[in-house]
N, C-alpha and C positions, 0 to 999 in steps of 0.2 A: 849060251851063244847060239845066234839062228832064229832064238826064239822070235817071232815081229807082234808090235803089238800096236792098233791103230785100225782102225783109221782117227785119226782128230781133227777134225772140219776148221776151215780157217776160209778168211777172206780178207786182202788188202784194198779196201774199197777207198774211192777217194778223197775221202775224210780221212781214215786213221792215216793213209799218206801224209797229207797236209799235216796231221799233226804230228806224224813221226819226224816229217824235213823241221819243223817250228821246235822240236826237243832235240836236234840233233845238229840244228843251225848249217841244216843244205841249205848251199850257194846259188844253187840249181832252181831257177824261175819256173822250171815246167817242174817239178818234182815240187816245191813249193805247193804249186795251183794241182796237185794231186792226178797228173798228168802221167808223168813216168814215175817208176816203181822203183826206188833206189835198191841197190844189188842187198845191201847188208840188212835193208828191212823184210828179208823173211826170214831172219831170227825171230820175230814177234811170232809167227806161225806155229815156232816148234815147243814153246816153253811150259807148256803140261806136257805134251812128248815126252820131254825131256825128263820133267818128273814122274811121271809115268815109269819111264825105263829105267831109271835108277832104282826105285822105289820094289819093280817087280826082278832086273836081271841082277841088281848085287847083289852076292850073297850075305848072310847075316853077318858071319863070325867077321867080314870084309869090313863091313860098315861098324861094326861092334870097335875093331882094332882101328879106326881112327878118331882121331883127336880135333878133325876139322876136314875141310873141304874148299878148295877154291878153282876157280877156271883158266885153267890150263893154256887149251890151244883151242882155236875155231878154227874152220875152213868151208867154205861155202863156193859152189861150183853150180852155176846156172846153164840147164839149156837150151832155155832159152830168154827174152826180157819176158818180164812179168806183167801181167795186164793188169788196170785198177780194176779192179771188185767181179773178177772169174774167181770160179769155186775153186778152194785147193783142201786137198787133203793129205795129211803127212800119218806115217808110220815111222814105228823106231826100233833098231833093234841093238843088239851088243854088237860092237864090232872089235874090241878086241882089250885089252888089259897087259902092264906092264911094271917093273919096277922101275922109278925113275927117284932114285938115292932113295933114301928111309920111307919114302912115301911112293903111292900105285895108282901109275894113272889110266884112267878108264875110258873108254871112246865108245862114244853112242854114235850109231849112220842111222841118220834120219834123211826119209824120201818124199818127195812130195810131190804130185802128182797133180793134174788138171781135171775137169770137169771130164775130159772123154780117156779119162786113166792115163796120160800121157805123163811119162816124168818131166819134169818144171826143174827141179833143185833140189843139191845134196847138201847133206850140213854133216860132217866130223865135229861131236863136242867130245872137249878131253876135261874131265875133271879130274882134279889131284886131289887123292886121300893122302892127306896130312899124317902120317905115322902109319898107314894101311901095310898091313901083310897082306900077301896073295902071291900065286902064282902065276907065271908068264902064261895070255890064252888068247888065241886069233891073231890079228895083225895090228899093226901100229896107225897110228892116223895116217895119213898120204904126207910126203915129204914137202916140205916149203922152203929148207935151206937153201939162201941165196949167197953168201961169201963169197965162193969161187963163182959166179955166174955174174956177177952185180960190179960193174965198171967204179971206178977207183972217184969220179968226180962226180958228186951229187948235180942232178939236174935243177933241186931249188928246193927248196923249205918255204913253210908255211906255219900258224901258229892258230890257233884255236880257243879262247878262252872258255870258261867252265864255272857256273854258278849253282844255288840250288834250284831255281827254275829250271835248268838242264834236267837236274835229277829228277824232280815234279814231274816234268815233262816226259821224261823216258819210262820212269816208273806204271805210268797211264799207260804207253802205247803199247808197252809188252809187256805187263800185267807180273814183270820183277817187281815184288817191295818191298825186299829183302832189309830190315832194321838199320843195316852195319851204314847204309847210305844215306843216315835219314839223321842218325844220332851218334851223338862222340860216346857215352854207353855201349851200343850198341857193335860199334865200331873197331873197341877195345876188345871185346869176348871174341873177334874174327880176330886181332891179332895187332887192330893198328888202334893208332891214338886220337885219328879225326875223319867223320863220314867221307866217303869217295866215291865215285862215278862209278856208273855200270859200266864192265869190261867189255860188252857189245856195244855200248854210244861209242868208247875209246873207239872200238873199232868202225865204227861210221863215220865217227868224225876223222877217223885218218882215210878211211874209201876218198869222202870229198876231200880231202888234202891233196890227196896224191894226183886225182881229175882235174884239181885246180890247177899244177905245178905242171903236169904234162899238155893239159890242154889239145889233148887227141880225141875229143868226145864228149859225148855227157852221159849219164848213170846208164841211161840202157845199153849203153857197149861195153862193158862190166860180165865179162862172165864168169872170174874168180876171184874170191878175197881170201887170203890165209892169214893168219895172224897167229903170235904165242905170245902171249900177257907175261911179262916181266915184274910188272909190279902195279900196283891203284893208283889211279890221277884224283888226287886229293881237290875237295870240293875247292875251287876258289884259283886253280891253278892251271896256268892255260898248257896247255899241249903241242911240242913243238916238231914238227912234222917235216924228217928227211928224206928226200926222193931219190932213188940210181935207177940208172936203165940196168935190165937181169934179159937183155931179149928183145925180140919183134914182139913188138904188144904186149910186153911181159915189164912188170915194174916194183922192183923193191924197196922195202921205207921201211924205216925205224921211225919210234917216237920218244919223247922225253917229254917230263913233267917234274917241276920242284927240284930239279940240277939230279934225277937220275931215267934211267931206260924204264920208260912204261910197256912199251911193247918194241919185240925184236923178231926177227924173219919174217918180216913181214911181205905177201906179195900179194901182188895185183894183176890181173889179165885182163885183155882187152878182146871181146872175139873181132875180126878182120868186119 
């Protein structure tokens, strides 16, 4: 814990834009023409971070004692918008470990910073070791439950379909190409019986869900996204995206795919 390790140089220039909105099917014309930075694409920024920080802060016997691995919880806090193709550089370090039932989940804070060292955006990733022993250490991800905050009458739904061009596509812009998305093989040793989306599109594709439904803005008024992955949106199946007000500029969604919850607590913020 404490440990940082980084810097890992990144740059969202206005091509890999254009082609993260083209894998991700933003609605958004200027995000489209590689104009604004949509909030959830600087998940592509942190994914050697990522591996990086697993790789050096788990411990062995941790990693040893499970049986699998899948992703958790995200949460991404901007602050400020992102410009296309300014220098960013991100660090990562432990930020904390728990038990959550038979399995332990791990939170990496990744920081990422501007060309004159300025913090830019935070990312909380939570992976869950599957069967992991460990003990309780550091703090929990940052809270996103919306239940009691989140108004009784959904403001509007949305629906999102999902192919393998999606997956083609997303796989290129942040450099996941993880087997289990590509092949029903592959698919099966992760646990399920047909390839599925990457749990960061899920989560892009509900960012612009939720932008549509409220219609208070476009991507760069975006300065939090939280999400907790419930389950994989299986290739082929479209994504159907409920909206509540949780607040002033504050917005919570669930999602469903194939008649169950792909992602739950989800929120949204808006800065003023």
């Amino acid at each position: 814990m404490g440990e940082r390790l980084g810097p890992f140089p990144g740059r969202l220039d206005a091509d890999l834009v254009r082609r993260y909105a083209a894998a991700t099917r933003d609605p958004s014309p200027l995000v489209a023409a590689g104009l604004v930075v949509p909030a959830v694409a600087v998940v592509t920024q942190v994914w050697h971070a990522m591996e990086a920080g697993l790789a050096a802060l788990l411990p062995d016997p941790v990693r040893a004692s499970a049986t699998g691995a899948v992703h958790g919880e995200h949460d991404i806090v901007l602050h400020r918008p992102l410009v296309p193709g300014e220098p960013l550089r991100t660090w990562v370090q432990g930020h904390g470990a728990r038990p959550a039932g038979r399995n332990l989940a791990v939170t990496l804070h990744h920081r990422t910073v501007d060309g004159s060292d300025r913090l830019v955006a935070e990312q909380w990733w939570t992976t869950i070791f599957l069967g992991a022993i460990g003990e309780p250490v550091g703090a929990g991800a940052p809270d996103h439950h919306f239940p009691e905050r989140a108004g009784d009458t959904p403001l509007g739904a949305v629906a999102v379909g999902t192919d393998n061009a999606m997956v083609h596509g997303y796989a290129e812009v942040s450099g996941d190409r993880s087997e289990h998305h590509f092949t029903a093989e592959a698919a099966r040793r992760s646990g399920f019986d047909r390839p599925f989306l990457h749990g960061l599109c899920t989560m892009a594709l509900c960012a612009h869900g939720v932008l549509t439904v409220v219609g208070e803005g476009g991507a760069d008024r975006v300065r939090r996204v939280a999400v907790r992955f419930a389950a994989p949106v299986f290739i082929g199946d479209d994504v159907a995206i409920e909206v509540r007000r949780a607040g002033d500029g504050a917005f919570a969604f669930e999602a469903a795919a194939g008649g169950g919850a792909v992602i739950r607590n989800g929120l949204l913020e808006l800065r003023p």
